[in-house]
TIVEX-476098 format. One record per residue (C-alpha): x, z, y; residue in one letter. Coordinates in steps of 0.05 Angstrom, whole numbers, plus 5000, padded with zeros to 4 digits. Example, Ala and Ser with C-alpha at 12.3 -4.5 7.8 and 13.67 -1.06 7.14 Angstrom:
<sites>
524651564910a527351434979s
</sites>
This chain:
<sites>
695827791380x695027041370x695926471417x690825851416x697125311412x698725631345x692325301318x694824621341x700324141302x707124071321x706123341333x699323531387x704523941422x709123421417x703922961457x700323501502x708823761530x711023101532x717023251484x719623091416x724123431364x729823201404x727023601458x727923451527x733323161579x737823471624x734123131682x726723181662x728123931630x730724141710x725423841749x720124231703x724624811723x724324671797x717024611803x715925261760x720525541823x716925171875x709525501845x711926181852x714126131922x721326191946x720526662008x717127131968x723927171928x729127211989x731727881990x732827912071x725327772078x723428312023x727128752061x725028572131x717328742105x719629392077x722629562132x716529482171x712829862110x716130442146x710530912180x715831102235x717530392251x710130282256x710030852303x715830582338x712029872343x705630192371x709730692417x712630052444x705829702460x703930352499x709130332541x708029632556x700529792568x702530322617x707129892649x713530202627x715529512612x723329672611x721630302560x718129732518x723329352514x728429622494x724830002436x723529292417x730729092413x732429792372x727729632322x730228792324x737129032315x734929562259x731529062220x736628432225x742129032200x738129162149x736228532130x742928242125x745928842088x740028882037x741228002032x748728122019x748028681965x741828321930x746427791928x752528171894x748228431848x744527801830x751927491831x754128021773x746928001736x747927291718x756327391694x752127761633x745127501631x742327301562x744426501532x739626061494x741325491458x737624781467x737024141449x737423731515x738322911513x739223091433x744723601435x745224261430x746524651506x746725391526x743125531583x740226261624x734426501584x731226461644x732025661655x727025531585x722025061598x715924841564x718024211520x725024501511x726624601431x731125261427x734825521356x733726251348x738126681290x738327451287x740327861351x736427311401x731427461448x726226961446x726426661511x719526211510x712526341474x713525681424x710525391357x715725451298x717824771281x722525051223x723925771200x728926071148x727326821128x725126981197x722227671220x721827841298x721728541327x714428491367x714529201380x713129111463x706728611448x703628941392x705929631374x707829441311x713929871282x716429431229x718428681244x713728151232x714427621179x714926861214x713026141177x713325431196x708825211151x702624841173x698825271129x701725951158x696526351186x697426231270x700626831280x705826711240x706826101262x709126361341x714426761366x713327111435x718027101502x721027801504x721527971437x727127971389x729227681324x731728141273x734027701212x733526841195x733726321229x729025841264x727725131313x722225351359x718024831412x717325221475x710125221500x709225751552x715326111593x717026511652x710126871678x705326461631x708626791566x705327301534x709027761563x709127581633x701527631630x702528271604x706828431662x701328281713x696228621678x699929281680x699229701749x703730271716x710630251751x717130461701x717731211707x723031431766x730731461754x733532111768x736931771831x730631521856x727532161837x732432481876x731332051947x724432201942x726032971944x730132822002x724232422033x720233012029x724733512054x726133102120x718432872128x717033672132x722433892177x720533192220x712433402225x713134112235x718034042303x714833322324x707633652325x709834292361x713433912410x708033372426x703233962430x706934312482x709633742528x702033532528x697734082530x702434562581x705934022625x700833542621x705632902596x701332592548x704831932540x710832162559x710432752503x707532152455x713931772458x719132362465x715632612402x716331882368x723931932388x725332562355x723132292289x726331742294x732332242306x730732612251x729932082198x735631782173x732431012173x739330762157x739231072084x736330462044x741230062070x747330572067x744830731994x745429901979x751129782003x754630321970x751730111902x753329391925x760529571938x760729961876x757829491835x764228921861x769029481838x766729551780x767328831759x773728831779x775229381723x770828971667x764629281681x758728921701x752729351731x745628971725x741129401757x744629821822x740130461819x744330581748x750830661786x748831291811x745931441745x752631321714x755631751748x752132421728x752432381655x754432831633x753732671555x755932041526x752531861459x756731301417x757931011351x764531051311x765330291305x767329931356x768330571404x772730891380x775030461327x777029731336x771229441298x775828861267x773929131189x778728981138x777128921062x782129321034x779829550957x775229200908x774429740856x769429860799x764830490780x771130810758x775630610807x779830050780x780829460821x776028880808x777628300841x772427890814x767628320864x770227780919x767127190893x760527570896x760527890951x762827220991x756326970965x752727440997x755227441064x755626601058x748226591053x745627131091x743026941157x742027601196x745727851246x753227791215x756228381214x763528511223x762728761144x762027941127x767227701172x771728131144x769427941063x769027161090x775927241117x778627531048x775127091002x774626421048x768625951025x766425980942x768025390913x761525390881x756525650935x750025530901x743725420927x739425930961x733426020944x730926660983x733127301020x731527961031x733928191102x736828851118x733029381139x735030111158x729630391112x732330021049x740029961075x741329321039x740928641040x739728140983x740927410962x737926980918x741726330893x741025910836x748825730806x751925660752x745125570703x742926220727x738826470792x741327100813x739727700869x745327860892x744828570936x750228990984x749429541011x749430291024x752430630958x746931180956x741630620965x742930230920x745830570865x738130890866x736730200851x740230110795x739530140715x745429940686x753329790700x758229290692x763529650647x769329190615x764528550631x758828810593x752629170622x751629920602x744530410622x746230780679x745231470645x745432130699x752632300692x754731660712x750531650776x755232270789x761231860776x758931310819x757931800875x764432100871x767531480880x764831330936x766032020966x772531910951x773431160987x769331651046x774732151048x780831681050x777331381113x774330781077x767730531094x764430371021x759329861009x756629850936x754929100905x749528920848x746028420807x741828150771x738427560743x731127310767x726626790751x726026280792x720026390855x718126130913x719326870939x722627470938x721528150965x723828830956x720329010900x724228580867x730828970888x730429470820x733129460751x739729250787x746329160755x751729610783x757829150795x762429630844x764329780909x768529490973x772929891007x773329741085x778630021144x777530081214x783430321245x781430831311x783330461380x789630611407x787130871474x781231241445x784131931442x786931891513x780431611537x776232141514x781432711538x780132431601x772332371589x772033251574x776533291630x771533001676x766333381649x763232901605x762933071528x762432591483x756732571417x758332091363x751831811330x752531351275x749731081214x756331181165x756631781122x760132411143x767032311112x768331721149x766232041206x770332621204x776132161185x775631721246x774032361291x780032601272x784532141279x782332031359x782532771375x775332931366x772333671333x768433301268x767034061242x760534091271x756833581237x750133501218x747632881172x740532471181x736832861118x739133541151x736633241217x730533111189x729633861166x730334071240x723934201284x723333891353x723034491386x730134711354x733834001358x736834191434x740534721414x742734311346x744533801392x748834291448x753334561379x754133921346x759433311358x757032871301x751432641270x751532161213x747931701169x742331851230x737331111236x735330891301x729431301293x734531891293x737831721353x733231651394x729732341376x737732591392x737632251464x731332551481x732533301453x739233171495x734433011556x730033491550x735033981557x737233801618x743333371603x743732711641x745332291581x748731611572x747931141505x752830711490x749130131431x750629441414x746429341351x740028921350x736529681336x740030031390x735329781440x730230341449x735630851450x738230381502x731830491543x731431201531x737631481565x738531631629x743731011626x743630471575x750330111561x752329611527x757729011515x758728351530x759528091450x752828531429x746928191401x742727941463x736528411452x741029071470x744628651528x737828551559x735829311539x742129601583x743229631657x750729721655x754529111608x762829321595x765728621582x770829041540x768529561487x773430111509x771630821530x777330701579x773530231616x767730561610x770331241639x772830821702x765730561709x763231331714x769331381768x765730881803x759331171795x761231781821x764731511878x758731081912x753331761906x758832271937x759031771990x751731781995x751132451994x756532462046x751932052090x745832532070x749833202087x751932952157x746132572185x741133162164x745933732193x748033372254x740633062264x737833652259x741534102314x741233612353x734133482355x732834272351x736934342424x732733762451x725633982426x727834682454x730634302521x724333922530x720334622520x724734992578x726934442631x722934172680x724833492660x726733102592x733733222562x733832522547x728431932562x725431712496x729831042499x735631462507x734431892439x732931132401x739730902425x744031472408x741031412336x741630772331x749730802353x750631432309x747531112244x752730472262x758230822262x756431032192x754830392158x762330352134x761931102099x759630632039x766730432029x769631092051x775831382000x773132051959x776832631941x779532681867x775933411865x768833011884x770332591820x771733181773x765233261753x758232981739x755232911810x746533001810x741533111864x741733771884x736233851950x736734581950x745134461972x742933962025x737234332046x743334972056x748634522091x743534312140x740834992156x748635282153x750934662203x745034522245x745435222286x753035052298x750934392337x744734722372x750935262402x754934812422x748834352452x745934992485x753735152520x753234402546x746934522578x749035132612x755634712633x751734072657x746834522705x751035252707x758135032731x756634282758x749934302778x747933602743x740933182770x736433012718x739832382710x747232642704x744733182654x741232652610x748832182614x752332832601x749433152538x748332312511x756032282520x756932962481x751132942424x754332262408x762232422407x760033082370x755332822319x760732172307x767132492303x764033102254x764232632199x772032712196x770033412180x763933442138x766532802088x770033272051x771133892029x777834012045x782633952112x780733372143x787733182167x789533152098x783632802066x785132022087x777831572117x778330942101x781030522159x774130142165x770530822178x776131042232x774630382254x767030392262x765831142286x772530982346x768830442360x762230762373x765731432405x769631002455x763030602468x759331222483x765031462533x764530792569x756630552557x755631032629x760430602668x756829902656x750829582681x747329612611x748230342632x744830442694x739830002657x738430462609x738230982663x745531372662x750331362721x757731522715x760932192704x767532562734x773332572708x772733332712x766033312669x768732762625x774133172616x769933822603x765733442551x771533142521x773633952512x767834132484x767733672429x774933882404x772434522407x765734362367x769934042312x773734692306x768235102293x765434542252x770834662195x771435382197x763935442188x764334892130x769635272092x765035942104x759335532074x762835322009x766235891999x759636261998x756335641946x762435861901x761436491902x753136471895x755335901832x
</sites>
């Protein structure tokens, strides 16, 4: 791809963005930023008026809106309404919960969101990726995302990652010069710099960059998270249960009793009854609560849906370093093909890591703290940047009389490389058997836990560049010996990881001794081990069942891990990635959850949904806690509105079939929804048993479909016995009948969330007091609601204390039988498995 202001000079930018090489000021730099705000439209962005017109997206709100004008045409103006202040207080409930969690979210996003540095009023400032404005001049080095399509203004051994724009696998090669050809002469918003350095002019940002053009043009949404996939199995299962008994009944009322309207907005009622409308907003603010939580334990959750996601891994894929090792490298040998110390090997490989300008690893801290600055640096002349297809890195600096490339890097690399060896300060051919030698050295550093990186040589003559062909006929000058002693919580973390069903894969580019070393050391089974050439011997079709017997791969590329993650995947296994490398990123976006950490190179930050501000697997395993925690109390919500909604709704289709009048007026149905799914907006918060948090918890709508089946009958009996109390023993009017069985279908279907929340006695499994609070609150309101004059308004009259009484019987009894029958029902899941 090419952009036209690549064709132009720096110094016609200059004059068409109204900047300089200073760049912008502070106060000129914001007010471009404000009107790029003001052109998109700010109400479009408000998250209570997003939500308000999803809301009304809904096709039974629509229903409820058009059921609504009927009644008003008919002149049921009271029926009109109060449907209309249902909905009202639906959609401001919704509105303000979906505000506050967009909020939280947005709140945590921007704790970890991506930093660019630029030149404002002449200095250099960090500032959001985001806040990049034309005219701004931004410093890029390896690890950035680019955060502005911009003309290079000056570029050292620069190569960006294009991969999302182009296709292209390997990374591009970036000039300033005015000669470049124009491609090479822009970088692109979105994409990533591998190695170099750079000053870039920013020319086009935000949804005028390459890539938010892109973005437009594509109509093909990301594919589904297994959460979302998940609700929208849900979505079906209630739409068919919802159609089959709303169409029977409206059939009936209509075509045998003649109600047409009436049966019209009964009908509408009961799907409004069976629907759980409140679930968007229970679902947010469960992830919204979660989400807070989690920050407070040093993990910061960008996107909400991968909460939930989170919490069902149930395979964690990580690297040694950094995981379970502390990632603070030490050089501890310098040592030469035979493996006597060589301390000159510091000076050299100091020069190295001085001058390269990739992404510094902690392998050049750790030389740079040993060897401090050369007194004699030289002068660089060139580089050749890492890549995992070479595994090393080169240098070329004129010193000393001399110009010299200077390479580190993997031993088996580069000794393949190399011709000759340093041997008592002279050079000698590098004949077969001492290739062998080499390579039992290094197996050697391997096995005592080391991690070895071989150095070379040689001289050059002097080019204006340098490439890989150049990297042969090397010099063999010896190897460094690195430690990176295992973290002291690792092995407990991971214990506690298996024990909560998660198993943990270690994928990583260093060789298998090290590996097994490490492993060891935190308490993890290295046995089973397979290495990146053997990986590459093993078919597609196989690599599952390689993957289910193995706990280590090594030497594997990014290539390699990603084929791992999606063998794991397609095998069923809800898989997590745990990356901070500029080349973890599409592994990143492959697993069912990407993570990442605060300190990793920007392009993997912006790759993961879940950032741990702390690279610890302790923290990590209390963000699955988390995870777990908000969907069981989602599910919670799921389980009881669909069981209790749907006896309910059962007895009062089947009432509406056999009586001579309606069980309850269509107003009456909409209210005692709307109170029920109130008193439930706190189960978001609610405590969950340890047992629920054993395991990786995933969608499972067969178990839903079975509780609601299973539960459902149990609140149809116990409906049906208060019908045959209400007109059997006292005789009740339409009107007494209708307060009686509101009073009961709400007490029962409120108060059976102390029994179906969890799985065990309910006396002994604490609510959380704001859930007590919320569904007392509601019970007590229903008890009273017939004794007001927003009562008789709504068409109920007060009851006896006899019948109050009865009802208030009834329901003790119902909850009874609720947890007998619940214990029946999982005792028969455990036994079917």
């Amino acid at each position: 791809m090419e952009s036209d202001f690549a064709q132009l000079t720096s110094d016609a930018l200059f004059a068409e963005l109204r900047s300089g090489p200073a760049g912008l000021s502070e106060a000129e730099a914001a007010a471009r930023l404000q009107r790029r705000h003001a052109c998109r439209g700010p109400g479009v962005a408000w998250p209570a008026l997003r939500a308000i017109a999803g809301f009304f997206a809904n096709p039974l709100v629509l229903l409820l809106a058009a059921a609504a004008a009927l009644s008003a045409a008919f002149g049921e103006a009271l029926d009109a309404a109060i449907i209309g202040v249902i909905i009202g207080i639906s959609v401001t409930l919704n509105a303000l919960q979906t505000s506050r969690s967009s909020k939280a979210a947005e709140a945590l996003r921007r704790r970890v969101s991506s930093q660019a540095e630029v030149l404002r009023d002449g200095a250099l400032r960090t500032v959001p990726l985001g806040e990049v404005v034309p005219g701004d001049v931004f410093m890029l080095s390896a690890g950035d995302v680019v955060p502005a399509d911009g003309l290079l203004l000056e570029a050292k051994d620069l190569f960006a990652d294009q991969a999302m724009l182009t296709g292209e696998s390997l990374p591009a090669e970036k000039h300033a010069r005015p000669d470049a050809d124009p491609e090479a002469r822009a970088v692109y918003a979105g994409t990533s710099i591998t190695s170099g350095t750079a000053r870039v002019l920013a020319v086009l940002s935000g949804e005028d960059a390459a890539i938010g053009k892109l973005r437009a043009e594509l109509t093909q949404a990301p594919p589904p998270t297994e959460f979302e996939r998940g609700l929208a199995c849900f979505a079906l299962l209630i739409l068919r249960v919802t159609v089959l008994l709303v169409i029977a009944v409206f059939l009936v009322l209509s075509l045998f009793q003649h109600r047409a309207l009436e049966a019209l907005l009964f009908s509408i009622a009961l799907a409004v009854g069976l629907t759980p409308e409140f679930l968007p907003m229970i679902v947010d603010i469960s992830l919204a609560r979660g989400a807070v939580r989690m920050a407070h334990k040093r993990v910061i959750v960008k996107q909400l849906q991968a909460i939930e996601n989170l919490g069902s891994i149930d395979v964690l894929c990580c690297d040694k370093t950094g995981t379970l090792s502390e990632g603070r490298l030490s050089l501890e040998t310098l040592v030469d093909g035979h493996g006597r110390d060589a301390p000159d090997l510091l000076e050299l490989a100091a020069l190295n890591s001085l001058h390269q300008t990739g992404l510094h690893s902690p392998l050049d801290d750790a030389i740079l703290r040993k060897a401090g600055t050369p007194a004699d640096p030289g002068l660089k002349r060139d580089e050749i940047p890492f890549d995992f297809h070479r595994r090393m890195l080169s240098i070329v600096l004129s010193r000393a009389g001399e110009t010299l490339l200077i390479s580190k890097g993997a031993p088996e690399a580069l000794i393949e490389r190399c011709e000759t060896l340093r041997e008592d300060g002279q050079s000698c051919p590098l004949t077969p058997a001492e290739r062998r030698r080499l390579l039992e050295t290094f197996h050697q550093l391997s096995r005592e836990g080391m991690r070895a990186v071989a150095l070379a040589q040689k001289a050059v003559p002097l080019k204006d560049s340098y490439s890989a062909q150049d990297e042969d006929q090397l010099c063999f000058m010896g190897f460094l010996g690195f430690r990176d002693p295992p973290k002291a919580d690792a092995a407990a973390a991971i214990r506690d990881l298996e024990a909560d069903g998660i198993r943990i894969l270690v994928l990583t580019g260093d060789n298998e001794w090290v590996a097994q070393h490490v492993c060891e050391q935190v308490g993890l089974d290295a046995t089973r081990l397979v290495n990146g050439k053997e990986l590459d011997q093993i078919r597609d079709e196989a690599l599952p069942r390689v993957a289910e017997r193995t706990s280590v791969f090594a030497r594997v590329s990014p290539e390699q891990k990603a084929r791992i993650l999606r063998a794991l995947k397609a095998s069923g296994h809800a898989v997590g990635f745990l990356g901070d490398g500029i080349n973890d990123a599409p592994s990143l976006r492959i697993a069912d959850v990407g993570i990442s950490v605060d300190s990793a190179a920007d392009v993997a930050k912006e790759a993961a949904p879940i950032i741990l501000l702390e690279s610890s697997l302790r923290v990590l395993h209390d963000g699955v806690l988390e995870g777990r925690r908000s969907f069981a109390n989602v599910i919670k919500y799921l389980m009881m509105s669909t069981s209790s909604n749907f006896g309910n709704m059962v007895s009062m289709a089947a009432a509406a079939l056999f009586l001579p009048f309606l069980p309850m007026l269509p107003m009456q149905i909409l209210l005692n929804n709307l109170l029920y799914d109130a008193s439930q907006v706190t189960l978001a918060g609610d405590r969950v048993d340890t047992d629920a948090m054993r395991r990786p918890r995933r969608w499972n709508i067969r178990f839903i479909r079975r509780f609601m089946l299973f539960m459902g009958p149990v609140s149809s009996a116990f409906d049906m016995l208060t019908f045959w109390i209400l007109l059997g023993l006292f005789q009740a009017n339409p009107t007494t009948f209708r307060t009686g069985w509101f009073v009961e279908s709400l007490l029962t279907q409120t108060l059976v969330i102390f029994v179906i929340r969890t799985r065990e006695n309910p006396l002994e499994s604490r609510p959380s007091p704001a859930l007590i609070a919320s569904v007392s609150l509601v019970a007590l309101g229903a008890i009273a609601l017939p004794f007001t004059p927003l009562g008789l308004l709504l068409g109920f009259v007060p009851l006896s204390l006899p019948l109050l009484g009865t009802l208030l019987g009834l329901t003790l009894a119902y909850l009874l039988v609720a947890q007998g029958v619940k214990q029946v029902f999982y005792r028969r899941t455990a036994k079917a498995g």
